[in-house]
C-alpha positions as CSV (number, residue, x, y, z in Angstrom):
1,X,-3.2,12.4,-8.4
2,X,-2.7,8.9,-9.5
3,X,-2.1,6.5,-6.5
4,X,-1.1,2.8,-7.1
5,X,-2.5,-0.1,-3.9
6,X,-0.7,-2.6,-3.3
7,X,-2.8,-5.1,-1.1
8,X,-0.6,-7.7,1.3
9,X,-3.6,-10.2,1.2
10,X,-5.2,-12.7,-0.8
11,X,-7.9,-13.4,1.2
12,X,-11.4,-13.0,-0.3
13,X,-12.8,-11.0,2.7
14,X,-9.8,-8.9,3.5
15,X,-9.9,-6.3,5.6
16,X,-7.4,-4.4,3.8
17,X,-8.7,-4.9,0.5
18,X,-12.0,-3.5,2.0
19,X,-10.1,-0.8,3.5
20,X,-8.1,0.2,0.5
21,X,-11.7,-0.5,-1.7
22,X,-13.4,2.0,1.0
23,X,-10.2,4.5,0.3
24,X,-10.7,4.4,-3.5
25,X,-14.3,5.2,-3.3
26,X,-14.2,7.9,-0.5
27,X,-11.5,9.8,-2.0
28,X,-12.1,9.4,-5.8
29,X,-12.3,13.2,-6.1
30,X,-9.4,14.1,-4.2
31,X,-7.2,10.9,-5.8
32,X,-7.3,7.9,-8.3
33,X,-6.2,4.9,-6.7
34,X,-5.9,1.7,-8.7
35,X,-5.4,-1.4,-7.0
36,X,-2.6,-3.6,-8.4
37,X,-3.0,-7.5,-8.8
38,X,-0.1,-8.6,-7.0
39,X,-1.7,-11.4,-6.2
40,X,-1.0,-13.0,-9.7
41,X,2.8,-12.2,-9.9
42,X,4.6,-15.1,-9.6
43,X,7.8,-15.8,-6.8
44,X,10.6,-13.4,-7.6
45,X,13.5,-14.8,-9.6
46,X,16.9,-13.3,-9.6
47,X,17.3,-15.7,-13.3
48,X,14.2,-14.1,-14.8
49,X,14.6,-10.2,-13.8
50,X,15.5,-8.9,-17.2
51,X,13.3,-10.9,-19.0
52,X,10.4,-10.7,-16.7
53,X,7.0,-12.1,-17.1
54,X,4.5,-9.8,-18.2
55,X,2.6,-9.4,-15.3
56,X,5.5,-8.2,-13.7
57,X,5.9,-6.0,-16.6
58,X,2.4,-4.5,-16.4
59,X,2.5,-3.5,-13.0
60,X,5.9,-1.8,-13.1
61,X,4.8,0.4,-16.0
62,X,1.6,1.0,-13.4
63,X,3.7,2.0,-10.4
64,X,6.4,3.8,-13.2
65,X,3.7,6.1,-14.4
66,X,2.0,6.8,-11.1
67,X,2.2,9.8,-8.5
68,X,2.4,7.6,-5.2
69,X,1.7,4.4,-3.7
70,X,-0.5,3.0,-1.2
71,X,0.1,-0.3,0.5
72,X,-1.8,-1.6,2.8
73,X,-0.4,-4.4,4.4
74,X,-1.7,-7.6,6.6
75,X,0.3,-8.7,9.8
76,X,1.3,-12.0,9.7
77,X,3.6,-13.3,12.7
78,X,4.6,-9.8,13.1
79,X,5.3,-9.0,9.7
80,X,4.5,-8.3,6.1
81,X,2.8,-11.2,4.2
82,X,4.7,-13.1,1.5
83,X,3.2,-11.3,-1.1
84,X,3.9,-7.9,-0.3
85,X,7.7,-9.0,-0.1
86,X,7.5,-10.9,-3.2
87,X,5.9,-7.5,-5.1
88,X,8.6,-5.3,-3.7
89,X,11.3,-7.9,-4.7
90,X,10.1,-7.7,-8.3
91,X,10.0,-3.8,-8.3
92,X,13.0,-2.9,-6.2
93,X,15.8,-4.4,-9.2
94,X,16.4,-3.3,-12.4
95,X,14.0,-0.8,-13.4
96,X,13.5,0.6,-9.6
97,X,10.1,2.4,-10.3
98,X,9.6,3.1,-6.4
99,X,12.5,5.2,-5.5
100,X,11.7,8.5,-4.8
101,X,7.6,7.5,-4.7
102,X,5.7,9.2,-2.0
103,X,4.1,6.1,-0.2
104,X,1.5,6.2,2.8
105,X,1.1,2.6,4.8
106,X,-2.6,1.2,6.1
107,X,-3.1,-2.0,7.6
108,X,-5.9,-3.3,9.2
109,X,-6.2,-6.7,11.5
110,X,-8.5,-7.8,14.4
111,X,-6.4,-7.2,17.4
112,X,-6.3,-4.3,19.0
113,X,-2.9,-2.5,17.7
114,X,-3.9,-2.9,13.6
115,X,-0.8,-4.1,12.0
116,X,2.0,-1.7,13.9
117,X,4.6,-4.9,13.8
118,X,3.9,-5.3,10.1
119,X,4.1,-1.4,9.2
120,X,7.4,-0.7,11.1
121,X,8.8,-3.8,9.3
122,X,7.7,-2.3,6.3
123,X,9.2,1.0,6.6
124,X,12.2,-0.5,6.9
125,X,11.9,-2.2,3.8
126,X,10.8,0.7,2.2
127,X,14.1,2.7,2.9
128,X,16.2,0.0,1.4
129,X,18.3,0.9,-1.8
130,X,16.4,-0.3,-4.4
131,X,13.2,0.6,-2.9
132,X,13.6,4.4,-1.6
133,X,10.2,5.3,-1.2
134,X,9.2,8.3,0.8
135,X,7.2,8.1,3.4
136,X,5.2,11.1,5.5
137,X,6.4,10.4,9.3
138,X,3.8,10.1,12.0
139,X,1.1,9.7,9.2
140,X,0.2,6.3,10.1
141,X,-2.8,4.1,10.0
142,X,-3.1,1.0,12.5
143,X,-7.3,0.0,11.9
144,X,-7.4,-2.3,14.7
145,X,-10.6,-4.3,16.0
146,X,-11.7,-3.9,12.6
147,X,-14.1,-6.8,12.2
148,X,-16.3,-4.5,14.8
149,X,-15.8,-1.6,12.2
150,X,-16.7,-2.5,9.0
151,X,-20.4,-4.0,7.9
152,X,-20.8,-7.5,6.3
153,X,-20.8,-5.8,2.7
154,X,-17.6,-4.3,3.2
155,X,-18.2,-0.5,4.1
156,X,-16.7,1.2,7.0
157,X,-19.2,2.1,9.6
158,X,-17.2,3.2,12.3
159,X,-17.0,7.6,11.9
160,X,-14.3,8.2,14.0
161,X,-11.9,5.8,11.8
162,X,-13.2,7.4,9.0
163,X,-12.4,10.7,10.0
164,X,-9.0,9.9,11.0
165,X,-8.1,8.4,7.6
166,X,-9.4,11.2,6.0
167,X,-6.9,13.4,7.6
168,X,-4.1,11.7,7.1
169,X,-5.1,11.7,3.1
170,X,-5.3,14.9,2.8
171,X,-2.1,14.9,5.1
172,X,0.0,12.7,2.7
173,X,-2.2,14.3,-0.9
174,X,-0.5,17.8,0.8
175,X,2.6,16.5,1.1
176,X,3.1,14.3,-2.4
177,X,1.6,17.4,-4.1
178,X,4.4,20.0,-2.2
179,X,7.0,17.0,-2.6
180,X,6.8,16.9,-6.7
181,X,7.9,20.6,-6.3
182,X,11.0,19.4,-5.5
183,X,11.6,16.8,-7.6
């Protein structure tokens, strides 16, 4: 199963890059995730939608041709960062390669609730027309406190959190997999 990432932050030590890095590696045998630069697209224009640049082009034909999405998402002021908005403007018009995409949400932050603000924003967002991705309910992921959870190279230490995501990927790899059945 071929899983696209798309990573709310910019940050060079983010914790949700290093949680969706720790996801690629842990479940490479289970699924393929690639992590999209979505960092280099540049702010959505209406004017240059069909005629896009072809960044924007690249990554469409990434998320067009995959089996699901992952995005792991930052909280910023209660909410989705900038960039995550900006990559689902670009891929919500025109050629609307999410629709219909089974999508699971991570997010990771220092306080104690993760990113639950951010997420529930999100799956609004995510149910827009345009958008239409699917999304497993009550298979969320809120790593909070994570700066006490993950070592200063980037690995997650802490077993329980671990454990936890691994059930709810093999929760959402059950579902995606039973959900192309009835495509």
């Amino acid at each position: 199963m071929k899983i696209v990432a798309l990573v709310g932050s910019n940050r060079a030590d983010s914790y949700n890059m290093q949680l969706t890095r720790f996801m690629k590696e842990r479940y490479a045998g289970k699924v393929d995730i690639e992590i999209l630069p979505i960092d280099q697209l540049p702010f959505y224009n209406q004017d240059e939608e069909m005629n896009p640049p072809e960044i924007v082009k690249e990554i469409r034909a990434e998320i067009k041709g995959s089996d699901g999405i992952l995005f792991a998402t930052p909280e910023y002021n209660a909410s989705i960062s900038g960039m995550m908005k900006n990559a689902i403007d670009w891929f919500s018009r025109v050629d609307t390669v999410m629709v219909g995409k089974p999508a699971m949400i991570v997010g990771a932050s220092m306080g104690a609730l993760g990113t639950v603000k951010a997420q529930m924003q999100l799956r609004q967002i995510l149910n827009a027309p345009g958008v239409g991705t699917l999304t497993l309910p009550g298979n969320e992921v809120y790593v909070g406190s994570v700066h006490e959870k993950f070592d200063e190279e980037g690995n997650l230490t802490d077993e329980p959190t671990a454990q936890f995501i691994d059930s709810v990927v093999n929760n959402f790899v059950n579902w995606a997999e039973n959900a192309k059945v009835y495509s």
